[in-house]
C-alpha positions in Angstrom: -14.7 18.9 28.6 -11.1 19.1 27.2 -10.6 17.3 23.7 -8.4 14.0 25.2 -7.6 13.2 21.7 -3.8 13.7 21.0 -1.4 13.4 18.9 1.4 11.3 20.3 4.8 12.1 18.2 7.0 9.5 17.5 10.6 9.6 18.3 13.5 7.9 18.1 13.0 7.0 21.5 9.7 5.8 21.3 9.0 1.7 22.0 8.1 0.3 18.7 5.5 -1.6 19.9 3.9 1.6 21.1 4.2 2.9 17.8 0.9 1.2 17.2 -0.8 0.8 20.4 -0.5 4.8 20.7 -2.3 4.9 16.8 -4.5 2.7 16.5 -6.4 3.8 13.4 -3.3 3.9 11.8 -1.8 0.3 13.1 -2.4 -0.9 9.6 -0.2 2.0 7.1 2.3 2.6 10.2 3.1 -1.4 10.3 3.8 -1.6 6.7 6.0 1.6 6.9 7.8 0.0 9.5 8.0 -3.7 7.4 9.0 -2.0 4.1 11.9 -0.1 6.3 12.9 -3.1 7.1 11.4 -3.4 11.0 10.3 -6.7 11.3 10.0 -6.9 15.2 6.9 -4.9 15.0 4.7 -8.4 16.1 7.3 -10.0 18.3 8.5 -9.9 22.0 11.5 -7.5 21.2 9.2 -4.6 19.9 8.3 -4.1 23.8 11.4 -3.4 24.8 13.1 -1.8 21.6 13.2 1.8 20.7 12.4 2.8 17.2 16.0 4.4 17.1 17.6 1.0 18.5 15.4 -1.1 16.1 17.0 1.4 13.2 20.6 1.7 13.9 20.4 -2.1 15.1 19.7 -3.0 11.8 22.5 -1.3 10.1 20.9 1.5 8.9 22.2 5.3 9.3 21.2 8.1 11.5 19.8 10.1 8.4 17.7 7.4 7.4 16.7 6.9 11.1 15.3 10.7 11.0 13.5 10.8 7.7 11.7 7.3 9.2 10.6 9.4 11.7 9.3 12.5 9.7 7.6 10.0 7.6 5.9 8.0 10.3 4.9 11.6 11.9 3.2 12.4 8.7 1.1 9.8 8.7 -0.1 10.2 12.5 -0.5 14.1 11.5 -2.8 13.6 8.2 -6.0 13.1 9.7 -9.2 14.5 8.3 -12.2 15.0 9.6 -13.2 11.7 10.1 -9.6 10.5 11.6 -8.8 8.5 8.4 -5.8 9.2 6.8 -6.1 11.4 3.5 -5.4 10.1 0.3 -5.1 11.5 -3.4 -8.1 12.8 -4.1 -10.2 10.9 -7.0 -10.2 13.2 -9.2 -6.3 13.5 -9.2 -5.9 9.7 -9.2 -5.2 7.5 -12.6 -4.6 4.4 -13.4 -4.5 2.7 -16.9 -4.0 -0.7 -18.7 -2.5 -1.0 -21.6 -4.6 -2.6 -24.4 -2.7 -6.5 -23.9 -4.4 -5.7 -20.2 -7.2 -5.1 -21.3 -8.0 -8.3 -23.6 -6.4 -10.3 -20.7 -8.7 -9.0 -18.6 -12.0 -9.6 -20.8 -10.3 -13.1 -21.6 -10.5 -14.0 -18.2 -14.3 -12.3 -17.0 -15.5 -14.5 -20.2 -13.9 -17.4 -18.9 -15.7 -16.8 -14.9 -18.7 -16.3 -16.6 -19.7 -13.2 -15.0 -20.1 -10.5 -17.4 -20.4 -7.3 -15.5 -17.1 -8.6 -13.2 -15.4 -6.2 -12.0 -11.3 -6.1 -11.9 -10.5 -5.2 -7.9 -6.7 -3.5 -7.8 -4.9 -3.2 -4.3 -1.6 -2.8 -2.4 -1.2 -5.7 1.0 1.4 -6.4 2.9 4.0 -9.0 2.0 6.2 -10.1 -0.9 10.1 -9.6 -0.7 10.0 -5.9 -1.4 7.4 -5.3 1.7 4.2 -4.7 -0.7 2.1 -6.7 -3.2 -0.1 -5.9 -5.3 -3.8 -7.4 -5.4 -5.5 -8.8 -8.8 -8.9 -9.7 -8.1 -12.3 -10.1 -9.4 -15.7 -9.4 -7.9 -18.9 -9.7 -8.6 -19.6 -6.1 -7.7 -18.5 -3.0 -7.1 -18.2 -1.3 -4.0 -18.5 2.2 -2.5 -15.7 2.2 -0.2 -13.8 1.9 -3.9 -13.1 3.8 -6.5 -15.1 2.5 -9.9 -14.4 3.5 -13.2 -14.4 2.1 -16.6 -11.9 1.7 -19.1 -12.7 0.5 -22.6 -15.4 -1.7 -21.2 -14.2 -3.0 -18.6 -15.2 -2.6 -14.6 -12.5 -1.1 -12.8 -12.1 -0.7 -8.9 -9.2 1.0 -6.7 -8.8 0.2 -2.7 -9.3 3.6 -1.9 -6.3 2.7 1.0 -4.0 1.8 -2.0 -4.2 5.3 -4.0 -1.4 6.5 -3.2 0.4 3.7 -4.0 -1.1 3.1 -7.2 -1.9 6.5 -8.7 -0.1 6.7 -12.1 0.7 3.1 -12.7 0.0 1.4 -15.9 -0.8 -2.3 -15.9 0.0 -4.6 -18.7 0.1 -7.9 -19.6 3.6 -9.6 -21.2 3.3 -13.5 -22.5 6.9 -14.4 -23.6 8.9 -17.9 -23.7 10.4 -16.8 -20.5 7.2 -15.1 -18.4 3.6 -14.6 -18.6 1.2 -12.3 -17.0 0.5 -8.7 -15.6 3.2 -6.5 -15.3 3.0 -3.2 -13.1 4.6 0.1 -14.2 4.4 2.1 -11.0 6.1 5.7 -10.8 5.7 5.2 -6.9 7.6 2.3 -6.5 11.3 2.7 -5.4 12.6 -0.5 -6.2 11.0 -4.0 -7.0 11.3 -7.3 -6.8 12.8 -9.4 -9.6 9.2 -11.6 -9.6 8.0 -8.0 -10.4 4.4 -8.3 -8.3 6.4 -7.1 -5.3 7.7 -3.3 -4.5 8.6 -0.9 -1.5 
């Protein structure tokens, strides 16, 4: 029996909203490619109608940019692995750091929830003004599907999903007269918002 998995290539001409239904284990990463471009009628009624090149060169943008959207997109629906998840950096290539006003921060805060062996949860969603945000969270432990580390004693874990996004930034913590709180040096990010929890 013939494989009747296939690869459906996206084009300009392709209905956005089929974009996803074609791809479904990649809905997730192809919608926030499409969001941080700038495509928000991925969820409504005009993404059934519209073609990804209309939905583009509607919005103002270029021809170019049109085309490298589409290599991009193509990437991701090409980069399977075995088990048809998209790859990521591999672990042992990935790193991440806080800087040593994170890291008190950080202990500051575990001693205050009361959990000792907390562990600090760091991931990329969807949303801000930039079209990604990145996730601060504690829990009470780590996971698997993660990737756990330690860094001067404390419990660190990485959305494996989020790697690529995050591989190379260095978190810190700033408390001034004008803002408080952590602030993300990401190499990945292409430009940022001015709240600075928000990038694309």
């Amino acid at each position: 029996m013939a494989d009747q998995k296939q690869i459906h290539k996206i084009s300009k001409d392709t209905i956005i909203s089929e974009i996803l239904e074609k791809h479904p284990t990649k809905s997730r990463l192809l919608t926030e490619m499409l969001l941080d471009f700038g495509i928000h009628c991925v969820g409504c009624g005009a993404s059934t109608v519209e073609t990804l090149g209309q939905g583009v060169l509607g919005h103002g943008y270029t021809e170019e940019q049109l085309d490298k959207l589409i290599v991009d997109l193509n990437k991701v629906i090409e980069a399977e692995d075995d088990s048809g998840s998209l790859k990521v950096v591999q672990t042992q290539d990935f790193k991440l750091t806080l800087t040593d006003k994170a890291i008190i921060k950080v202990k500051e805060s575990i001693k205050q929830r009361g959990t000792e062996n907390a562990t600090l949860r760091v991931a990329v969603i969807t949303g801000g003004c930039s079209g990604y945000l990145y996730d601060l969270q504690f829990i009470d432990a780590p996971s698997k599907a993660d990737l756990n580390f330690k860094q001067d004693g404390v419990n660190v874990a990485v959305d494996k999903d989020s790697m690529k996004d995050l591989n190379g930034m260095e978190i810190d913590y700033i408390d001034t007269l004008n803002e408080s709180g952590f602030k993300f040096n990401n190499p990945n990010s292409e430009h940022e918002c001015g709240c600075g929890k928000s990038f694309g």
